[in-house]
N, C-alpha and C positions, 0 to 999 in steps of 0.2 A: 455402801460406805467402804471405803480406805482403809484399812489398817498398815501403821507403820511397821513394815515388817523387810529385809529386803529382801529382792525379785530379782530374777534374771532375767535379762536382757537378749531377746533375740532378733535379726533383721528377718521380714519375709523373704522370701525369694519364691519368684515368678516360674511357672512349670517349663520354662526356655532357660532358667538361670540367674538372670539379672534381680539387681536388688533395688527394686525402686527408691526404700528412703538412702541409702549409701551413696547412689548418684547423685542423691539432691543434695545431700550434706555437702559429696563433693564438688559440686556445683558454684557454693557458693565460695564468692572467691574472696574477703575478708576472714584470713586466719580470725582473728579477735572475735567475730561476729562465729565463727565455726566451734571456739573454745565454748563460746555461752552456749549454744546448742547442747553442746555435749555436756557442760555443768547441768544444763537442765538436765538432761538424759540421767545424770548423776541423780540428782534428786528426786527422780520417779524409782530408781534403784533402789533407791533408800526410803522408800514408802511415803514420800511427798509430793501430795498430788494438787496443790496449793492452787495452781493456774488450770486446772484441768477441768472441761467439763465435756458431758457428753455429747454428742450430734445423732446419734441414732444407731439400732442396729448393731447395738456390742463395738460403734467406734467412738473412743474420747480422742479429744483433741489439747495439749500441751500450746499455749498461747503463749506466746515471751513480747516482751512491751516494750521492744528497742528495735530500730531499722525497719525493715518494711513489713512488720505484724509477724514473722515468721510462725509458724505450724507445723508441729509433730502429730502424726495422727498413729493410734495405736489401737490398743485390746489387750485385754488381758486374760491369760488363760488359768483357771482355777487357780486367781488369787495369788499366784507366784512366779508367775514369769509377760515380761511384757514383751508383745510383738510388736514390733515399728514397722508400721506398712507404707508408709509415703512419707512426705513433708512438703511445706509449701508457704506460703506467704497470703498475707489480707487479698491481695489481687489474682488468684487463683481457687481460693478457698471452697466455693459451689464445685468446680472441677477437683480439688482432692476430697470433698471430704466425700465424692461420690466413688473417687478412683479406691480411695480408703474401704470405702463399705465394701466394692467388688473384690478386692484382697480377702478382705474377711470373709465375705459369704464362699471364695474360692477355699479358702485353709478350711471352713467347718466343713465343707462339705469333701473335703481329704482327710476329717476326720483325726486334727491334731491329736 
């Protein structure tokens, strides 16, 4: 269970550097549609996990019900700060939420 408490917010980065969810945010190319992301983003900050549910393996997934399904995939670590490992959309989703879990299994196993 959730508790509303806020968390901080951190993006992965890949052991070459790159930040997988930051390119996808910037990907997408409707400012308007980039602000809601990021309001979401807001309200996981803020201990609301309203759209969230799990997919396996220590990754939740952030669902938003507008444009093409988009998907924030994440984790959380002891309860206080959230890692953003990807993002994606309905028509991608098997592909991130598998690219999501190999983020994850790569950070526990660097021993956040």
């Amino acid at each position: 269970m959730h508790t509303a408490h806020l968390r901080n917010i951190q993006v992965y980065r890949t052991p070459n550097g790159k930040e997988p969810f930051n390119e996808w945010l910037k990907s997408i190319p409707d400012t308007k549609t980039r602000a809601r992301v990021r309001a979401g983003l807001e309200q996981l900050r803020l201990g609301n996990f309203g759209n969230v549910k799990t997919v396996g393996e220590g990754v939740l997934e952030l669902r938003f019900h507008f444009g093409v399904g988009y998907r924030i995939y994440f984790s959380e670590i002891r309860n206080t700060i959230i890692l953003l490992l990807c993002g994606g959309d309905k028509s991608s989703q098997t592909r991130d939420i598998a690219r999501a879990k190999r983020y994850w299994l790569k950070c526990k196993e660097e021993n956040l």
